[in-house]
Structures are given as C-alpha cells and as structure tokens.
N, C-alpha and C positions, 0 to 999 in steps of 0.2 A: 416657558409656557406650562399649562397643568397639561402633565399627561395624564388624567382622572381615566381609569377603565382602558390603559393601554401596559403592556406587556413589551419593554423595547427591551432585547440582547445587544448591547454594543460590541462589535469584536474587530478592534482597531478603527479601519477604516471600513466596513461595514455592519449595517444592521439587519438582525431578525427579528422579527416581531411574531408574539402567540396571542390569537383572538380565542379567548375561551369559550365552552359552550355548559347547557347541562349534564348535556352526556360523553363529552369529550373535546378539546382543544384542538385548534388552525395552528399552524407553525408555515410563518411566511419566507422561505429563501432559509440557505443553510449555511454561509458561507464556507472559510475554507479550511482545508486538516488539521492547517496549523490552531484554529480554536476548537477542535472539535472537542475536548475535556473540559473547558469555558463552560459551551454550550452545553455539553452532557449536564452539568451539575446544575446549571442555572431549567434544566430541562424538568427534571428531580420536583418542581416544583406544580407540572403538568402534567397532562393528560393526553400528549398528541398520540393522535390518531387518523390526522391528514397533515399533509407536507403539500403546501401549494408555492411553484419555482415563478418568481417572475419574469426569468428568461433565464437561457441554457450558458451566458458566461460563467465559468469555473468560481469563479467568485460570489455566487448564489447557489451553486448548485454540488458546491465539495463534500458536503456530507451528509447531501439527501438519500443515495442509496445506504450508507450507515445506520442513518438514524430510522430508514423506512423498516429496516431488519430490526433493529432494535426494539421499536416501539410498535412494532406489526402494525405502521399505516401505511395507506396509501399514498400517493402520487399523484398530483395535479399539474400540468404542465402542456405549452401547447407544441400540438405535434410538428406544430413550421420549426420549431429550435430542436427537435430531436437532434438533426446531424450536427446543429453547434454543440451540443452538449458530447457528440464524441467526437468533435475536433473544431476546439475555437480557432481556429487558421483557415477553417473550411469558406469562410466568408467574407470578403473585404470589407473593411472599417473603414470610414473617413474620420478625418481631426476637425473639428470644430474650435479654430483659436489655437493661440499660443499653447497653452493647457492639454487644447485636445491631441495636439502634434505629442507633447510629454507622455501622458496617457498613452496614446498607440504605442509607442516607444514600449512602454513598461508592460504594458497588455499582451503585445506580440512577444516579449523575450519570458514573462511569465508561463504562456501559451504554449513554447514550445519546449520547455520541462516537466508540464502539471497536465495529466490527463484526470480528471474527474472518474472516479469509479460509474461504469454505468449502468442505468435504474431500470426500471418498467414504468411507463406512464399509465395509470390506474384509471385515470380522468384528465380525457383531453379538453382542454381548456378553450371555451369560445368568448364571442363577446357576448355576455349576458349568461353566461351557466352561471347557476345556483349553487352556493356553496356552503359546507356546513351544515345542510338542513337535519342532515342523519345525527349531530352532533349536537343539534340542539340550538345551534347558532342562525339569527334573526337577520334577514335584511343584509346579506352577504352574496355580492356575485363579483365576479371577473368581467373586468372592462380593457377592451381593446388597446393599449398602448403603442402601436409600433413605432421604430423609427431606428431607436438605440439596436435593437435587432429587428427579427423579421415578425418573430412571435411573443414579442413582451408584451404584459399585461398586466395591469393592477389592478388590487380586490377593494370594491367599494363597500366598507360596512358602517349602513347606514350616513351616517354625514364625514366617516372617517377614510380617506384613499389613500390607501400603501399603494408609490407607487414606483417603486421597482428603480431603475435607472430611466425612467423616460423623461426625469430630472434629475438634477444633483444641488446636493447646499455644501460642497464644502468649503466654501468660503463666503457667496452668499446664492438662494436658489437661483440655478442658470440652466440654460442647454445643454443638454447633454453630451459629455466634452468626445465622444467617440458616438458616432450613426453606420450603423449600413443603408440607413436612408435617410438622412437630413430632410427632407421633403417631406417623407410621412413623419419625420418626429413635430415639425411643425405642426401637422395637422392631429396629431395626440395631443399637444400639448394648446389647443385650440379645445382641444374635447374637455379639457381639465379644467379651462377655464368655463365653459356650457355646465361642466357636473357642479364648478361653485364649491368643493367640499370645505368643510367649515376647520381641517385640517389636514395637513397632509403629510407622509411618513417615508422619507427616501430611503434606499438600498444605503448612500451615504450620506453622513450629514447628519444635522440635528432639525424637526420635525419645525414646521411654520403652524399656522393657526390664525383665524379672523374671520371677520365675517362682513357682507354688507360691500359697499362702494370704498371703503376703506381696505379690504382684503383684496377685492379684482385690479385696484389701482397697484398694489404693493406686487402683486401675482405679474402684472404688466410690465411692470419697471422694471424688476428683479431679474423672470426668466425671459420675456421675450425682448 
C-alpha cells in the first residue's frame, strides 16, 4: 500500500508512528527498551514534542518517560490505563482464540519482569480531545477505542486511524487476540467501522487501506 504522508517505526513486532506538524511532531506509542536506540536515531529525523500512548501495556509505553525527558514533550494518555502502566498484572486479560491463549501466556510472563519507567500524563486523553493543534497539526483527535484495555484509544487524523491494539494484522486484520473486555472491544471496533477510515495503522502488523463497499466488506471478513 502507499504510505504517502506517513512516518511508520517498525521495531519488531511493534509500530510507532510520528504525524508531523508545522511547529512540531505527534510521536504515536513508544514501544520497548529493547529498541529504544532504533527509535532514538530513526527520531533524529523529528521534531516531537507530544508523545500520545494508545494504552498503558508495557509494549507501547517502554520508552515514553525516556523520550518525554529527552525531547521535553509532553504526555497524552488516558487516565483509565494509569494503574496498567505501573502494573500490567493489575487487570485480567482474556484470550481470544487459540492465538489469544499464546499471547496471554507471553504477555503475563513478559509482565512480570518488565516494569515500564513511570511518566506524568500531561493530557488526559478523552473521546474527541483535539490534538496537535499547538504543533500545527490539522484535523487530529483521539477516539474512544476500548476493549483491548480499559482506556485504549486511537488518533483520528483526518481520514487516517492509528489504531493502537483495538486490532491486530499479524497475520491478517483480526480481534484483538487479549481484551479486558471482549464486549466493549466489539463495540470499538463497530465504531471503526461507523468512522470508515480510508486507512488504518496498528500497534502490530502492517497498515490496510481502501475505500468504498470494497473496504467495509474486506473490514467485515477480516476482523469481525
């Protein structure tokens, strides 16, 4: 697909994305310590000056307090995931599928050797805060995602939705293979398909795109 006017970090098995502005760069999720010299360098290239977290698992959120010192930005993040961010155990997960049972597995034993350094949240994140406006950046807000956690959310800019884990492509777009509420992730991902975005950019995976009765059918099949 063209990524035209997109900024993706690949670092392994997760992605960061930086939405640039005129006066300064978005920087989406951080992942973890193990790239954070990846990210530094590929950073080098930016201007961030906001760091918005799509939810508090350690795996988006490993080297936001780093780079927040680093690059003196702030913090976006909603305050429902404060306590998962200083303790991913603090909340039960369910498996979704075969998949999601592996996942727990690997999530909980990750969990209980990795604490994330922890941040200040600068801007607490609702559904519909405006974002970037200070930085120059158009047509940018935070939209409601829950399900995968309590307080995930992804940023709508313009016709483009990064949208955190409230999906996953790693093999083709599906369900989110861990929920703390399978219930509300159905009803996020009910909203994704109402918002229509003309792309969309996951935590993992590589990014889908389309548009039209062609795109809602492929969106249908694929995650739900």
């Amino acid at each position: 697909m063209k990524l035209d006017g997109v900024n993706m970090i690949s670092c392994g098995r997760n992605n960061c994305y930086v939405i640039m502005g005129k006066k300064g760069d978005m920087l989406i999720d951080t992942a973890t310590p193990q790239y954070r010299n990846e990210i530094e360098m590929w950073l080098t290239n930016y201007n961030v000056k906001l760091i918005v977290i799509t939810h508090g698992h350690n795996d988006h959120i490993g080297n936001a307090a780093y780079f927040a010192d680093l690059l003196g930005a702030k913090i976006a993040m909603s305050e429902e995931d404060i306590s998962l961010a200083e303790d991913n155990l603090s909340r039960h997960i369910y498996p979704v599928g075969v998949f999601g049972k592996i996942m727990k597995k690997i999530t909980l034993a990750h969990s209980k050797n990795n604490f994330a350094v922890l941040f200040n949240v600068n801007i607490p994140l609702e559904d519909g805060t405006v974002l970037g406006e200070e930085l120059g950046i158009t047509d940018c807000k935070a939209v409601r995602l829950d399900g995968h956690t309590k307080g995930s959310f992804g940023i709508l800019h313009g016709k483009d939705l990064y949208i955190g884990d409230a999906a996953m492509n790693f093999i083709e777009p599906s369900f989110p293979a861990i929920c703390e509420s399978p219930k509300a992730a159905r009803r996020s991902l009910d909203r994704v398909k109402e918002i229509s975005p003309e792309r969309i950019f996951f935590g993992h995976g590589d990014p889908i795109e389309g548009s039209g009765s062609k795109y809602r059918n492929m969106f249908i099949k694929k995650i739900l």
